[in-house]
Gaussian input, Z-matrix of N, CA and C with variables (Angstrom, degrees):
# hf/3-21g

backbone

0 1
 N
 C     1     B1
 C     2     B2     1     A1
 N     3     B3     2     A2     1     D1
 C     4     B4     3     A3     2     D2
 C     5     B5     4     A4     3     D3
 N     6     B6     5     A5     4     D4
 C     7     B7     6     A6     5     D5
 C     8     B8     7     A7     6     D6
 N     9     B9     8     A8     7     D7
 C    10    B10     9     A9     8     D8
 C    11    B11    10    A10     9     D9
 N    12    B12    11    A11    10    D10
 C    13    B13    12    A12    11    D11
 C    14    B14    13    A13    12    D12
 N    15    B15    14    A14    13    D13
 C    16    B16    15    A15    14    D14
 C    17    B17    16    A16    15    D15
 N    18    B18    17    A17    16    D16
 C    19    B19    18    A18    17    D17
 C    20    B20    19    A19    18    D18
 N    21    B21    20    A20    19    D19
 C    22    B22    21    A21    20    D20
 C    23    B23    22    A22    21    D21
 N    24    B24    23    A23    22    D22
 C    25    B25    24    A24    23    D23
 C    26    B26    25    A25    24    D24
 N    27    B27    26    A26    25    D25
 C    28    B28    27    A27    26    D26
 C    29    B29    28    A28    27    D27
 N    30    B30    29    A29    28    D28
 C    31    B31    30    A30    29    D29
 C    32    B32    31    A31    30    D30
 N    33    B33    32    A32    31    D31
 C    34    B34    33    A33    32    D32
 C    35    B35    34    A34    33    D33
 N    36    B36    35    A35    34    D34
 C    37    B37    36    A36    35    D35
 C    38    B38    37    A37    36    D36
 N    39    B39    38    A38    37    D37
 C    40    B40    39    A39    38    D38
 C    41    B41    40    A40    39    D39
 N    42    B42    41    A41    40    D40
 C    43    B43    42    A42    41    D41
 C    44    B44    43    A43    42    D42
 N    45    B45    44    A44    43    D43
 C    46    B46    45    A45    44    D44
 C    47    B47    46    A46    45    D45
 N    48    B48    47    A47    46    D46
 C    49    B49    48    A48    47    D47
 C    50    B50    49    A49    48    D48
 N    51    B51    50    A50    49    D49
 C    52    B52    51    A51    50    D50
 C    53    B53    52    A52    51    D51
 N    54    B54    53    A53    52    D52
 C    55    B55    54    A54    53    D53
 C    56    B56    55    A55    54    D54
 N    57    B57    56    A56    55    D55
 C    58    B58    57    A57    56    D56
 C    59    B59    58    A58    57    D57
 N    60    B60    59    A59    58    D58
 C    61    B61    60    A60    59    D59
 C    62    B62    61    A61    60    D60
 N    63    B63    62    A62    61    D61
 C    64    B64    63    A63    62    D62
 C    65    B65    64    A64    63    D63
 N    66    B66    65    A65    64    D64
 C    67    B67    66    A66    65    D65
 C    68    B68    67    A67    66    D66
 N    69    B69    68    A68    67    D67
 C    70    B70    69    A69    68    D68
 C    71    B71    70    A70    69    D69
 N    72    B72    71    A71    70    D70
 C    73    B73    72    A72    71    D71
 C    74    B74    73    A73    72    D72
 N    75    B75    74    A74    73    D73
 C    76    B76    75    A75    74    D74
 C    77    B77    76    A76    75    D75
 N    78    B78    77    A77    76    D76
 C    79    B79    78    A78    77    D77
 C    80    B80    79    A79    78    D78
 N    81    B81    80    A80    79    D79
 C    82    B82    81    A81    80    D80
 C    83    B83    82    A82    81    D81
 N    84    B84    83    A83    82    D82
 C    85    B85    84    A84    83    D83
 C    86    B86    85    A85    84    D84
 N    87    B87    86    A86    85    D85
 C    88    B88    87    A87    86    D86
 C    89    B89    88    A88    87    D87
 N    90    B90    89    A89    88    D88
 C    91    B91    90    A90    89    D89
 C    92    B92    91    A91    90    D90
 N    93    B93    92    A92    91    D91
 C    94    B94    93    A93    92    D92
 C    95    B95    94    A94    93    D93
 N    96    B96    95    A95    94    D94
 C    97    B97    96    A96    95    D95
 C    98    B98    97    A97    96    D96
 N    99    B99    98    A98    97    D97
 C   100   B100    99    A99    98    D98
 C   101   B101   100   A100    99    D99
 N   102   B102   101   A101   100   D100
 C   103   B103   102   A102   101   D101
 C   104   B104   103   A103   102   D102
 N   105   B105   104   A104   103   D103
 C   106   B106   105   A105   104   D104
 C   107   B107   106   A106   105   D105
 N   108   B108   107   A107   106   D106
 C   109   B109   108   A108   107   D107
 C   110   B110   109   A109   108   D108
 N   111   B111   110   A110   109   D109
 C   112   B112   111   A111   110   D110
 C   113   B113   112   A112   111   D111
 N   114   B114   113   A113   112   D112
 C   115   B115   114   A114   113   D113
 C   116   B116   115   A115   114   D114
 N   117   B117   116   A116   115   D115
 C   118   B118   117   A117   116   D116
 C   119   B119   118   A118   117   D117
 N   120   B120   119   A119   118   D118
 C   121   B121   120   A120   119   D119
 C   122   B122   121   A121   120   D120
 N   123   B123   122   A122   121   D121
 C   124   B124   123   A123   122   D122
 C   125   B125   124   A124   123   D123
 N   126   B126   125   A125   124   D124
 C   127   B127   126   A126   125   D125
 C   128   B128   127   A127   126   D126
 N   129   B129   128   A128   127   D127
 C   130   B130   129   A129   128   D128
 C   131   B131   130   A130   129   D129
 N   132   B132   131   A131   130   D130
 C   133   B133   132   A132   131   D131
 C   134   B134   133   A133   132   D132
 N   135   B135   134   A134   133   D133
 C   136   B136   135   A135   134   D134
 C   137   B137   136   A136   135   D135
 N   138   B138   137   A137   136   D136
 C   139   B139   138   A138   137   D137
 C   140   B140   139   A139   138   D138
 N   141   B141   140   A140   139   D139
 C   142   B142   141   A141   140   D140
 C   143   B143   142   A142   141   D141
 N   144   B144   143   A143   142   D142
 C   145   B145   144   A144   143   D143
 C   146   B146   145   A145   144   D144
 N   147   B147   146   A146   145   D145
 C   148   B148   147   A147   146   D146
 C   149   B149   148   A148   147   D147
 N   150   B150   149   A149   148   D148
 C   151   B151   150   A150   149   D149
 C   152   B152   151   A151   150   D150
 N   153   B153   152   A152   151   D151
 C   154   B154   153   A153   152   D152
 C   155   B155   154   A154   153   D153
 N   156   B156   155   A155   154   D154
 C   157   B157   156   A156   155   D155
 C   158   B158   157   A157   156   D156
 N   159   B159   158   A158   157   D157
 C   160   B160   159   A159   158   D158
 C   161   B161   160   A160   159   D159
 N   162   B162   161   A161   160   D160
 C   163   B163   162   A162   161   D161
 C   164   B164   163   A163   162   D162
 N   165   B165   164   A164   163   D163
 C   166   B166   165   A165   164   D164
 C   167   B167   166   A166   165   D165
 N   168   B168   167   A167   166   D166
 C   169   B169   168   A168   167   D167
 C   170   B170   169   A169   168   D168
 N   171   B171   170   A170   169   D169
 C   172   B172   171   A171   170   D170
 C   173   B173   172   A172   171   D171
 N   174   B174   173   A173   172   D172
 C   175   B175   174   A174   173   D173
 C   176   B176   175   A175   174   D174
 N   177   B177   176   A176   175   D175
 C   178   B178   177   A177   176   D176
 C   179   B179   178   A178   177   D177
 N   180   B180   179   A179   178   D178
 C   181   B181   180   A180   179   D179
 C   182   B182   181   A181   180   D180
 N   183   B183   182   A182   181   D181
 C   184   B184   183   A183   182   D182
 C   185   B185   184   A184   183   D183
 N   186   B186   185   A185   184   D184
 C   187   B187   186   A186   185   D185
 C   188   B188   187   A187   186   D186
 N   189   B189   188   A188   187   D187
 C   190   B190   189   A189   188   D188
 C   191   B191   190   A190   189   D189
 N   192   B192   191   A191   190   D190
 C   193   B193   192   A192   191   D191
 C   194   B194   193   A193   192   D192
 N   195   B195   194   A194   193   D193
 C   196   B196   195   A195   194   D194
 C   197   B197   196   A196   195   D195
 N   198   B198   197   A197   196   D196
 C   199   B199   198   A198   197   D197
 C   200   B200   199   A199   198   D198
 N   201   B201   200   A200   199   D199
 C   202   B202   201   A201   200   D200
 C   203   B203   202   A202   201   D201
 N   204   B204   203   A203   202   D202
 C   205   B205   204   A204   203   D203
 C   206   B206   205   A205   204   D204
 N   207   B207   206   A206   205   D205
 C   208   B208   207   A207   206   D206
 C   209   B209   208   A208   207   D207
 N   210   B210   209   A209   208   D208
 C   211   B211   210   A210   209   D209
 C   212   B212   211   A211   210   D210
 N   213   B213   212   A212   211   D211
 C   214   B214   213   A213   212   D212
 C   215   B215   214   A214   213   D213
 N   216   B216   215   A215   214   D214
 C   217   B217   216   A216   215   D215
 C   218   B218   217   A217   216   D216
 N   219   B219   218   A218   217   D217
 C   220   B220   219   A219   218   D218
 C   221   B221   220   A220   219   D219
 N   222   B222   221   A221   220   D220
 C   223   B223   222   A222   221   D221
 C   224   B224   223   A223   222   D222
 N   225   B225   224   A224   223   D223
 C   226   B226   225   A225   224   D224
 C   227   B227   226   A226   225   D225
 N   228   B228   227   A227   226   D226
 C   229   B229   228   A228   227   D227
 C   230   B230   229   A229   228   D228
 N   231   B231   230   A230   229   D229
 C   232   B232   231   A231   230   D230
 C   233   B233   232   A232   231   D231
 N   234   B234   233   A233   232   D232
 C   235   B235   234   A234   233   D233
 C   236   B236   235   A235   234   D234
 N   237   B237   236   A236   235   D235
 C   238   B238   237   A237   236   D236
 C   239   B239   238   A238   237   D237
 N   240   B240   239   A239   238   D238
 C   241   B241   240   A240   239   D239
 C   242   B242   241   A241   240   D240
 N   243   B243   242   A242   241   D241
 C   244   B244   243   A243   242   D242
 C   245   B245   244   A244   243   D243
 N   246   B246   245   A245   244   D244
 C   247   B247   246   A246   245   D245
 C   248   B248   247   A247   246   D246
 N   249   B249   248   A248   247   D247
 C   250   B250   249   A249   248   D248
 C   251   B251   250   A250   249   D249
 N   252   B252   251   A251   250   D250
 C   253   B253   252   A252   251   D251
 C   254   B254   253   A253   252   D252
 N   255   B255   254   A254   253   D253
 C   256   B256   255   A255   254   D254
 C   257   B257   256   A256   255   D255
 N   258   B258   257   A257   256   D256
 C   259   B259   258   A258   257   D257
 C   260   B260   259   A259   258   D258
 N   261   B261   260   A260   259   D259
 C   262   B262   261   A261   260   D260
 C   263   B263   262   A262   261   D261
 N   264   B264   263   A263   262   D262
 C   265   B265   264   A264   263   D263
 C   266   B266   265   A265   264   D264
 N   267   B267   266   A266   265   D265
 C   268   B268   267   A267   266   D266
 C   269   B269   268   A268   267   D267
 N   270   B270   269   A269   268   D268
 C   271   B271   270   A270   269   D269
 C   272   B272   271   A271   270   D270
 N   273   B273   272   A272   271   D271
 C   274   B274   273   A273   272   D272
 C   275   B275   274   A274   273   D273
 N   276   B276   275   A275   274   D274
 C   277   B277   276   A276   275   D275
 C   278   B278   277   A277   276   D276
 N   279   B279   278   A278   277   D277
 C   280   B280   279   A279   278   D278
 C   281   B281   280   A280   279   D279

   B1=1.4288
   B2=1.5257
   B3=1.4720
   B4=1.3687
   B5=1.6492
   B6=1.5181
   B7=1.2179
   B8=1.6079
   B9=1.2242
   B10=1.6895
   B11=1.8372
   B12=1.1713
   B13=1.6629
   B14=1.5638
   B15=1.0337
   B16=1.7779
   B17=1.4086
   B18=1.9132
   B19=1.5334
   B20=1.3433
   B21=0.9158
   B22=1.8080
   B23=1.7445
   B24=1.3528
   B25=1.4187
   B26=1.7033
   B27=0.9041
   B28=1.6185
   B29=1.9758
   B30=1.5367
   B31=2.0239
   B32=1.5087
   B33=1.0739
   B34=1.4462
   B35=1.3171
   B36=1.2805
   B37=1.2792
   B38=1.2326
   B39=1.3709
   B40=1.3007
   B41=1.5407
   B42=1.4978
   B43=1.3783
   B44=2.0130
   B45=1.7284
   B46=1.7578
   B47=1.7616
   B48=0.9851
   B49=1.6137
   B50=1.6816
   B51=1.3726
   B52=1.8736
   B53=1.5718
   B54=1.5465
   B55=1.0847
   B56=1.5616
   B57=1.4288
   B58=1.6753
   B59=1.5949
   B60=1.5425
   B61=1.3780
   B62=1.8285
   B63=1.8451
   B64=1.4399
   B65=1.5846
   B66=1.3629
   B67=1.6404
   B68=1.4924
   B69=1.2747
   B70=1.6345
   B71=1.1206
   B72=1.5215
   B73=1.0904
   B74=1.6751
   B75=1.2160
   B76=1.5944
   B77=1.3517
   B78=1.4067
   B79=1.6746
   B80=1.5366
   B81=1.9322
   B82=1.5319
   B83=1.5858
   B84=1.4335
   B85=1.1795
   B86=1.8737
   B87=1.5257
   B88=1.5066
   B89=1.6833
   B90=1.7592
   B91=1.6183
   B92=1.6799
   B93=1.3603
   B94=1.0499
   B95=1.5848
   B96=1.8326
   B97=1.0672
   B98=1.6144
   B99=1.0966
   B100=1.7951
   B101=1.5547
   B102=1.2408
   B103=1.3626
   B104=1.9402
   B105=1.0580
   B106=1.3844
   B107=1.3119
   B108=1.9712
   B109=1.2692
   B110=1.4906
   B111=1.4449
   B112=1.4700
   B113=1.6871
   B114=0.7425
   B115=1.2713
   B116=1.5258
   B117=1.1061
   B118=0.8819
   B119=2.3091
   B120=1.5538
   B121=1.4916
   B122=1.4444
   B123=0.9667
   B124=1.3222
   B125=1.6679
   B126=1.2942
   B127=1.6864
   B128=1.8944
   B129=1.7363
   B130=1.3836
   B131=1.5446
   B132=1.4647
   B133=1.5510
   B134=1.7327
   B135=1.4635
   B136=1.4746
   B137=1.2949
   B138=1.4631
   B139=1.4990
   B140=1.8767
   B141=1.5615
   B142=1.1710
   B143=1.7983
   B144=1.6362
   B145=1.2611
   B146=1.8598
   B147=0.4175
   B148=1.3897
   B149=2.0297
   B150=0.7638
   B151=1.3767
   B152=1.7197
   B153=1.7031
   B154=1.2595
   B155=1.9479
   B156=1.6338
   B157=1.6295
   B158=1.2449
   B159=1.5501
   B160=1.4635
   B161=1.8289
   B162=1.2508
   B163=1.4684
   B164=1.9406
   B165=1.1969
   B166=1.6169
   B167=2.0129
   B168=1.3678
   B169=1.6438
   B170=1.4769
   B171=1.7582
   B172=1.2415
   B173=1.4446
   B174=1.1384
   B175=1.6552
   B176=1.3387
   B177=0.8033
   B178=1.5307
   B179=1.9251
   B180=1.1169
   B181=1.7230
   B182=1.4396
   B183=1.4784
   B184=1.7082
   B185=1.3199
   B186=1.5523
   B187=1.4555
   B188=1.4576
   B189=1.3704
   B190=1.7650
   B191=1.2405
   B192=1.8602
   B193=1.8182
   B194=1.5835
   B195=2.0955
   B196=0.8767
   B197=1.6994
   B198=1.5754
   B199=1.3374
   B200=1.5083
   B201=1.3530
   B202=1.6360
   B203=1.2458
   B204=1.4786
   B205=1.1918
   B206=1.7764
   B207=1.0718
   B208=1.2254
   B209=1.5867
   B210=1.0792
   B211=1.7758
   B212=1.1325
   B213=1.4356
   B214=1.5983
   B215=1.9939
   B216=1.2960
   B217=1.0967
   B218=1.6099
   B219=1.0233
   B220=1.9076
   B221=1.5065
   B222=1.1859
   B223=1.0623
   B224=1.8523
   B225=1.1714
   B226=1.0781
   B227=2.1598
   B228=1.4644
   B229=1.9204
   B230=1.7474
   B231=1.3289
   B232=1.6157
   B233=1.5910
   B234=0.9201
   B235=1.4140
   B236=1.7939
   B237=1.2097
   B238=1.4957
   B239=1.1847
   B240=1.5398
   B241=1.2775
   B242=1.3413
   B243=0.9719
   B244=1.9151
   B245=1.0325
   B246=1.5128
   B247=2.0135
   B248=1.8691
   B249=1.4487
   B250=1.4100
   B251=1.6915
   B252=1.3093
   B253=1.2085
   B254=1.7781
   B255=1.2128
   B256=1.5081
   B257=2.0112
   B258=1.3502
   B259=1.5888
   B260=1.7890
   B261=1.2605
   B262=1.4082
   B263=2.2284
   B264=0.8849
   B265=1.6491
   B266=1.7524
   B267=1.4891
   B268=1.6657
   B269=1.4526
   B270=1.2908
   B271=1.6745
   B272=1.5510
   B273=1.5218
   B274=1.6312
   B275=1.3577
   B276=1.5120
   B277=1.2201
   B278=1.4428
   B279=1.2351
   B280=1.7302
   B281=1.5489
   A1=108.16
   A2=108.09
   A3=114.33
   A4=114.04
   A5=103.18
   A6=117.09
   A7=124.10
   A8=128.49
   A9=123.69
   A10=105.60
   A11=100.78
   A12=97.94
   A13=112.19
   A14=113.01
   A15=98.25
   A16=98.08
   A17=107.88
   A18=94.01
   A19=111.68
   A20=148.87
   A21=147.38
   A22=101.38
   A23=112.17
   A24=119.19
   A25=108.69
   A26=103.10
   A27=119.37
   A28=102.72
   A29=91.16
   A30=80.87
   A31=118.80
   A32=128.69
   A33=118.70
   A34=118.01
   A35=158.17
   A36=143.35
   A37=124.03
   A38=131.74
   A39=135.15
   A40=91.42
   A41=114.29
   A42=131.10
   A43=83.29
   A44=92.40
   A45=76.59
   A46=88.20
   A47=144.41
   A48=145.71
   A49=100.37
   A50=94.91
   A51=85.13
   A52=101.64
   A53=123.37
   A54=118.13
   A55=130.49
   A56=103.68
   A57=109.69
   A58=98.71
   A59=111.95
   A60=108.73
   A61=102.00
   A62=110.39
   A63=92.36
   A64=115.32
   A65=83.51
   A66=98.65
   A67=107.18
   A68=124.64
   A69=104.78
   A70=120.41
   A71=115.01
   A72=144.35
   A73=148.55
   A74=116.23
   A75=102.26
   A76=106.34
   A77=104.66
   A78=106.19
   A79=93.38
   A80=79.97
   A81=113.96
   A82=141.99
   A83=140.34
   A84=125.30
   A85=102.01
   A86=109.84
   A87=96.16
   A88=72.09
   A89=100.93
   A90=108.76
   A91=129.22
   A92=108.78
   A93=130.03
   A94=116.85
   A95=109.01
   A96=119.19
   A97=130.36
   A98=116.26
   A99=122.57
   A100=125.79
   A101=96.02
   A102=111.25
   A103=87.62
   A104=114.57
   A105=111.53
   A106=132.23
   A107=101.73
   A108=126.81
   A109=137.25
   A110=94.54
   A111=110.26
   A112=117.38
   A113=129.64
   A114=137.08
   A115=103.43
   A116=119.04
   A117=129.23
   A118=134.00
   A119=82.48
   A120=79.12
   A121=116.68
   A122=124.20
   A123=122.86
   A124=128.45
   A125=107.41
   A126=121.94
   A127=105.69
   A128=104.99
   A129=107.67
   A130=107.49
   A131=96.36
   A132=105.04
   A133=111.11
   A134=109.10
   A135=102.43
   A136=139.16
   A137=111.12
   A138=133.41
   A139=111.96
   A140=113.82
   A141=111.08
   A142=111.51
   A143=117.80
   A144=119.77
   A145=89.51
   A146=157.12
   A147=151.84
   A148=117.14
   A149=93.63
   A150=117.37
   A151=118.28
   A152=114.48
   A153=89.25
   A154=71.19
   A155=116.99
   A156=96.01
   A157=99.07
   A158=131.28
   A159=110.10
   A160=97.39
   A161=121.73
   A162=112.65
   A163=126.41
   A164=123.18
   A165=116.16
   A166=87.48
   A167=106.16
   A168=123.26
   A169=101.95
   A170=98.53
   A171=106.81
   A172=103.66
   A173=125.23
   A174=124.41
   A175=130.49
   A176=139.59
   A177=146.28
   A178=122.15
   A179=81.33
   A180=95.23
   A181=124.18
   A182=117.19
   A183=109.13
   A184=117.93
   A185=104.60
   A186=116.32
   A187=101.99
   A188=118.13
   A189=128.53
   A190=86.27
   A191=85.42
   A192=102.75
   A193=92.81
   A194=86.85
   A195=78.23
   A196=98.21
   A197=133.37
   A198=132.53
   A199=102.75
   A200=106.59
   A201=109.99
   A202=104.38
   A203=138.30
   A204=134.82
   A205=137.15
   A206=125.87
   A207=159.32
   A208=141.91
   A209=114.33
   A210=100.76
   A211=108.71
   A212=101.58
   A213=107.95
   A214=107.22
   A215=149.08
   A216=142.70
   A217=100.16
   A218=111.58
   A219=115.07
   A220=112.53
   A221=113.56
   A222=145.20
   A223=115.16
   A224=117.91
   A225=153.70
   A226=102.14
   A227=91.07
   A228=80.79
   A229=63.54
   A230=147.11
   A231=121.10
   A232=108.60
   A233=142.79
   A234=130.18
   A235=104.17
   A236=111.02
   A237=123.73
   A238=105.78
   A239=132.63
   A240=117.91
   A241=142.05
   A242=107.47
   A243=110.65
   A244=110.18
   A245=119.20
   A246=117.10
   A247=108.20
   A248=112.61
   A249=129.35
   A250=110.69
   A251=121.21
   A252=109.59
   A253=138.93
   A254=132.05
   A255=133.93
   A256=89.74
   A257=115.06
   A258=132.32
   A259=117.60
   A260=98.16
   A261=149.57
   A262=93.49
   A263=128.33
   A264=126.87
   A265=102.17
   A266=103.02
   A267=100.80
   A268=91.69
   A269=115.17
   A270=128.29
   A271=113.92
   A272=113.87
   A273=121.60
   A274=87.55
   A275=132.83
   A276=154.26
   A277=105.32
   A278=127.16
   A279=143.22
   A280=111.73
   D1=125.23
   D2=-176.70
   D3=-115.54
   D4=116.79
   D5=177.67
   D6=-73.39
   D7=110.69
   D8=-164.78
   D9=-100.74
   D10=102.30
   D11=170.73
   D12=-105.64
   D13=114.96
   D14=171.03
   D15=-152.10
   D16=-158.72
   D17=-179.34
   D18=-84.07
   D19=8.70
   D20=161.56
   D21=-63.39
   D22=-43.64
   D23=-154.22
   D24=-90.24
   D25=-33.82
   D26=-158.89
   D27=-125.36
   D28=101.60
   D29=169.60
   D30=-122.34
   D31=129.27
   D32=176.32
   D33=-84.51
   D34=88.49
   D35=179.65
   D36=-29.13
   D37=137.78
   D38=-169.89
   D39=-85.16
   D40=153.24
   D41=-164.63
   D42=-104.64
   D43=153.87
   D44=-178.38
   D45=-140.83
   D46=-159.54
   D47=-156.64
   D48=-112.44
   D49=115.05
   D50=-177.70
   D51=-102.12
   D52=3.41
   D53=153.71
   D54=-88.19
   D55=-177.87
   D56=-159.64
   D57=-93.02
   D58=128.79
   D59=-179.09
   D60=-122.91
   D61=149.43
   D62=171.14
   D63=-76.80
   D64=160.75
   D65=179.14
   D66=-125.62
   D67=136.11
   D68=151.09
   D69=-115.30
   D70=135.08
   D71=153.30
   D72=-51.55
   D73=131.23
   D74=166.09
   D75=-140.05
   D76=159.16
   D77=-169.04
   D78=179.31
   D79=113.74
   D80=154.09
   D81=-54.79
   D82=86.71
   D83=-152.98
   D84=-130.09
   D85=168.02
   D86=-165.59
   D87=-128.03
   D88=176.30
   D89=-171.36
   D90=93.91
   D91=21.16
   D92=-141.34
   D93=5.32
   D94=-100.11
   D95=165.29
   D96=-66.60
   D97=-26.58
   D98=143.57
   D99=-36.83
   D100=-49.45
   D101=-169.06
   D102=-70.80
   D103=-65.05
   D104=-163.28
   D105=-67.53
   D106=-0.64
   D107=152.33
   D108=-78.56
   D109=-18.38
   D110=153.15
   D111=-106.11
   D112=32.71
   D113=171.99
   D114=-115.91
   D115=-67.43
   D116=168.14
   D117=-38.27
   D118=-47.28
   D119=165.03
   D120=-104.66
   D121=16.78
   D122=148.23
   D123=-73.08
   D124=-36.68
   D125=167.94
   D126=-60.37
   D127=-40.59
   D128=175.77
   D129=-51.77
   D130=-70.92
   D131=-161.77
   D132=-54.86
   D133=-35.49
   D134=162.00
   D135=-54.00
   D136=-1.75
   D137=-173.67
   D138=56.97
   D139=34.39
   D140=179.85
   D141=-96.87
   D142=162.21
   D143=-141.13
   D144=-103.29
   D145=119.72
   D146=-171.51
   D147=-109.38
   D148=74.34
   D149=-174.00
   D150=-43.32
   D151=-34.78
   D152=-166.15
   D153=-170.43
   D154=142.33
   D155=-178.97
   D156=-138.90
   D157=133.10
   D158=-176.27
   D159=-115.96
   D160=109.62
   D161=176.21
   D162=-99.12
   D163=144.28
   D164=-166.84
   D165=-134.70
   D166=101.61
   D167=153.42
   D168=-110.96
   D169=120.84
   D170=169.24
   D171=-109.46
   D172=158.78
   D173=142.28
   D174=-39.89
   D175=144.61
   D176=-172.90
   D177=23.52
   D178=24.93
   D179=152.07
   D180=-101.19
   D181=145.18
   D182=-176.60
   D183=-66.45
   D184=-44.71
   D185=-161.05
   D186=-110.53
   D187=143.44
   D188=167.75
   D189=-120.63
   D190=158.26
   D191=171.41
   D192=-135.83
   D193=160.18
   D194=163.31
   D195=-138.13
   D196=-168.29
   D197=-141.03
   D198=-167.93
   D199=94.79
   D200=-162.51
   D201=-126.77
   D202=150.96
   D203=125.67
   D204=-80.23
   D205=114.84
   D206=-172.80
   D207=-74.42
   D208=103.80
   D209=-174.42
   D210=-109.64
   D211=116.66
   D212=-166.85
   D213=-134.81
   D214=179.44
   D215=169.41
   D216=-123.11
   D217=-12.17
   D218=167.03
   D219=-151.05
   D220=96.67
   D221=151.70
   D222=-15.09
   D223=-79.86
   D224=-173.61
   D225=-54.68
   D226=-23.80
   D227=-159.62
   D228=-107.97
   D229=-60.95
   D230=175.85
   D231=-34.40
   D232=-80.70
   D233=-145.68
   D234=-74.48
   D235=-9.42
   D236=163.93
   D237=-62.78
   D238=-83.18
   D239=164.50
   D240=-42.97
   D241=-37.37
   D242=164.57
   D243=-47.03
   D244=-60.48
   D245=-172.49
   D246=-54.77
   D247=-37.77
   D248=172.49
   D249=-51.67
   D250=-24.53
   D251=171.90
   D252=-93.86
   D253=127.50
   D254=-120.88
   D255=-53.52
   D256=-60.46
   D257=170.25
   D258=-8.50
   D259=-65.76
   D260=-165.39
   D261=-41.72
   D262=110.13
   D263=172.68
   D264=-98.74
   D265=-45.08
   D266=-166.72
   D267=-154.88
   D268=155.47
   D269=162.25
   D270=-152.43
   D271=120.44
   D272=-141.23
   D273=-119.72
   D274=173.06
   D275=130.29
   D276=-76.58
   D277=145.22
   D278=162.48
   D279=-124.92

């Protein structure tokens, strides 16, 4: 009887960071200052740490951004929800 271990047979799961790391962010939103009132309390209500925020509303431009750093433990399910909100055009990692 022959026992087969290899990598098909045998997987270890990769361990991944269950703590909160910064991230920075950017994210496109339309509505000017509306928009950045819902942008904004959505990061609240998500209970995320918001470290540092750089925002640009101009006049008669469609889209404002804004340019944050972030403490988050998944990255990926934040900028998931951001694009999910009606405001919201794009939300990037940098």
């Amino acid at each position: 009887m022959s026992l087969a271990i290899g990598p098909a047979t045998h997987r270890i799961p990769s361990a991944r960071a269950a703590f909160p790391m910064r991230r920075r962010i950017a994210t496109y939103f339309t509505g000017g200052v509306e928009g950045l009132l819902t942008l904004s309390s959505a990061l609240h209500r998500g209970g995320y740490q918001v470290h540092d925020l750089a925002v640009d509303i101009r006049d008669g431009v469609a889209e404002s951004s804004v340019v944050g750093t972030i403490m988050t433990t998944d990255v990926e399910q934040l900028l998931d929800s951001l694009r999910e909100l009606p405001t919201v055009v794009s939300a990037e990692l940098l």
